[in-house]
Each structure stands twice: as structure tokens, then as C-alpha cells.
N, C-alpha and C positions, 0 to 999 in steps of 0.2 A: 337031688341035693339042693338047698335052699342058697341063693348067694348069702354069703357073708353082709351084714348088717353095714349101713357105712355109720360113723363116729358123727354125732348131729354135728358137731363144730369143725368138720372138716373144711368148707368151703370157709369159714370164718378165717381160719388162720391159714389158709393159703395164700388169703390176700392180702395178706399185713406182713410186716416187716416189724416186729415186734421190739427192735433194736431202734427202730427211728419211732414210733408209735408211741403215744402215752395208752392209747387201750389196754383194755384188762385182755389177759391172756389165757386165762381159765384154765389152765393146765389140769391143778385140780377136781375133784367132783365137788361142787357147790351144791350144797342141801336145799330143799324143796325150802319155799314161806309157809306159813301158815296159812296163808290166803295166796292165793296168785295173785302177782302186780300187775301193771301196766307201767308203762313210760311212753311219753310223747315228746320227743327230743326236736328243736329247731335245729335245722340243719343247714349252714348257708354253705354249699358247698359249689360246685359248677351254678347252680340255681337255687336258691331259696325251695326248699323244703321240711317235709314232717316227718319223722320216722317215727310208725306209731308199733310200737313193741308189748305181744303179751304170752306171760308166764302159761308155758305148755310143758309139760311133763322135764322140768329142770331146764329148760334151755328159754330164751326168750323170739319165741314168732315174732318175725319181720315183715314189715312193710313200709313204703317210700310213699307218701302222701303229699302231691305236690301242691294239694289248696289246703290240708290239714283238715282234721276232723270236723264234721261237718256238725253245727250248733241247732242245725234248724232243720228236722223230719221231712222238707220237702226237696231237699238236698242234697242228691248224691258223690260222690267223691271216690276217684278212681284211687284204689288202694295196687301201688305194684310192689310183686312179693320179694322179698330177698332173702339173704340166707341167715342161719339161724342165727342167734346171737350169747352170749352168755350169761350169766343171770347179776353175773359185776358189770355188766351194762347198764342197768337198769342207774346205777347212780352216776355214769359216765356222763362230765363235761370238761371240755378241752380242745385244744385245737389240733386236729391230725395234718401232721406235715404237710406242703408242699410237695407234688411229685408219689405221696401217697393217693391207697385207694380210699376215697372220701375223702378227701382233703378238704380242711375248712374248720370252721366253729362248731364245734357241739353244745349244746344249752338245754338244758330238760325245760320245758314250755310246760307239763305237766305230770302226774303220776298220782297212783295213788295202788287198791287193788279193784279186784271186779272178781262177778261171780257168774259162774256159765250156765245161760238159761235152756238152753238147746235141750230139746226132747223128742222122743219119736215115739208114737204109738203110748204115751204118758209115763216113758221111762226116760230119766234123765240120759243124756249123750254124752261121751269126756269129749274135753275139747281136741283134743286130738283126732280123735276118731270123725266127730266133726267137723275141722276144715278137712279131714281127707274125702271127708262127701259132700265137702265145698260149701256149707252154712253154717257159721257161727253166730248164734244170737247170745247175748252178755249184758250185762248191767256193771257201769262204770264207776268206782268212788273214787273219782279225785276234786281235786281242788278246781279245776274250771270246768271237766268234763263229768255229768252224773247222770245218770240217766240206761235206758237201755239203748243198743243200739248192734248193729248184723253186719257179717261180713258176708259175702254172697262172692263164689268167684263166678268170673264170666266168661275165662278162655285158658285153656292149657297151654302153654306156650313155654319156651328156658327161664323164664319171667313171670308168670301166671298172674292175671290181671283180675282186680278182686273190686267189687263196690263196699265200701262204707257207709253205711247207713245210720242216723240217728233213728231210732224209733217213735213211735208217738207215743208220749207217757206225759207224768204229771213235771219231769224236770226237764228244768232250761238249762243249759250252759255258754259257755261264751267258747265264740269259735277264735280260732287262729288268726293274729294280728295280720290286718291286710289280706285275708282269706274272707269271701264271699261278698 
């Protein structure tokens, strides 16, 4: 017998206090986009950080980027993973209490959508399927970030430790204020 599936937003809302919290609470099932998003939230929380967030099968893929998206293909940037997120994140800005988890300023730094380029053997790969065999390559449309660019993980761990990657292609973007 197969264990029981866990609920992708379990860990999300066991950590909040959704009483003291302005975050979205997704109780509901939020429908797919047309395109999957991204959001790159500044995060000033214990440290100034990036939480760079993308649309996977209805929930938003998390990660903790503490130099933020890296602008320039020669520059890697530790992506640490976190738990999933809801797809009413995606326009979350505010400030999570004092005493909460995350606590601090939230600020979207950018967004927009992106398209998954991943392929094996010359058939496309879902993005899913693909961070579960740890490489996601994607193309970015937002407003500072465009371009292609890979998630590569590096180590399995309760935190699993992933590189960021900008690709080599024909777009520039501008990286994260005070990052690089």
C-alpha cells in the first residue's frame, strides 16, 4: 500500500499563525495561470534576502537566495529550498510580525512568467518532474530578470541546497540591489 500523499501546503501553514499574519492562507484551490509565474520577493528579515518563487503544478517552488538572482552567467548563487508556497503569494507584500516565522518586510523586487526549457533525450520534461531529478533550466520574463537560466541542486539535506544559474544567451538583466 502506497503512503498517503502529503497536502503541498502543509508545511506552509504550520508555520504561520494565520491570526497574527497578513499572508495569504489558501485554504481554497487556486487555479493554474495561463503561463506559470515567478516572483522574486526582497526579504529583510533576520538578513536581507531573495525569495525566488516558481509556479509548479499550482503551488509556488521556494527558495531563499541570500545574494539574489544572479545577473551575470559567470556567477553562481546558492539557492536554499523551502517550503512550498501558495500561488496568492505570488502578489504578497507586507510585513510579517515580530515573533512570527519570517518576520520582516516583504517587497516583490520582481515577477513576471517563465517557460520550462528542460528536456531529456528531445522530449520536453515538466517542471516538476524535473527539480525531482534536481535540474531545472527555464527562461525568465520579467521586468529585471530575462533571460535563461538553471537550478541545479547540490546536496540533499532538510533544506536541500540548489545553484542558480543565469545562462549564456543574448539577455542582460539587472541583478539584486547590493548583490554582486
Amino acid at each position: 500500500m502506497m503512503p498517503k500523499a502529503r497536502e503541498p501546503l502543509t508545511a506552509y501553514r504550520s508555520r504561520r499563525d494565520f491570526e497574527k499574519t497578513p499572508e495569504p492562507t489558501s485554504r481554497g484551490h487556486t487555479p493554474r495561470t495561463k503561463k506559470p509565474v515567478f516572483v522574486v520577493q526582497e526579504h529583510h528579515a533576520n538578513r536581507l534576502h531573495y525569495d525566488f518563487r516558481l509556479e509548479v503544478d499550482g503551488v509556488l517552488k521556494s527558495w531563499a537566495v541570500p545574494k539574489g538572482p544572479p545577473p551575470d552567467p559567470s556567477v553562481k548563487v546558492l539557492a536554499v529550498e523551502t517550503e512550498d508556497h501558495p500561488l496568492e503569494y505570488a502578489t504578497f507584500e507586507g510585513t510579517i510580525p515580530e515573533g512570527s516565522y519570517g518576520a520582516g518586510e516583504v517587497s516583490i523586487w520582481d515577477n513576471g512568467t517563465y517557460r520550462n526549457l528542460t528536456e531529456r533525450d528531445g522530449h520536453a520534461v515538466p517542471s516538476a518532474e524535473a527539480l525531482g531529478m534536481g535540474h531545472l533550466k527555464f527562461r525568465l520574463e520579467g521586468k529585471k530578470l530575462r533571460g535563461a537560466y538553471a537550478l541545479t541542486r547540490m546536496q540533499r539535506r532538510k533544506k536541500p541546497q540548489w545553484l542558480l544559474v543565469k545562462s549564456r544567451d543574448e539577455t542582460k538583466t539587472r541583478g539584486a540591489s547590493g548583490a554582486h
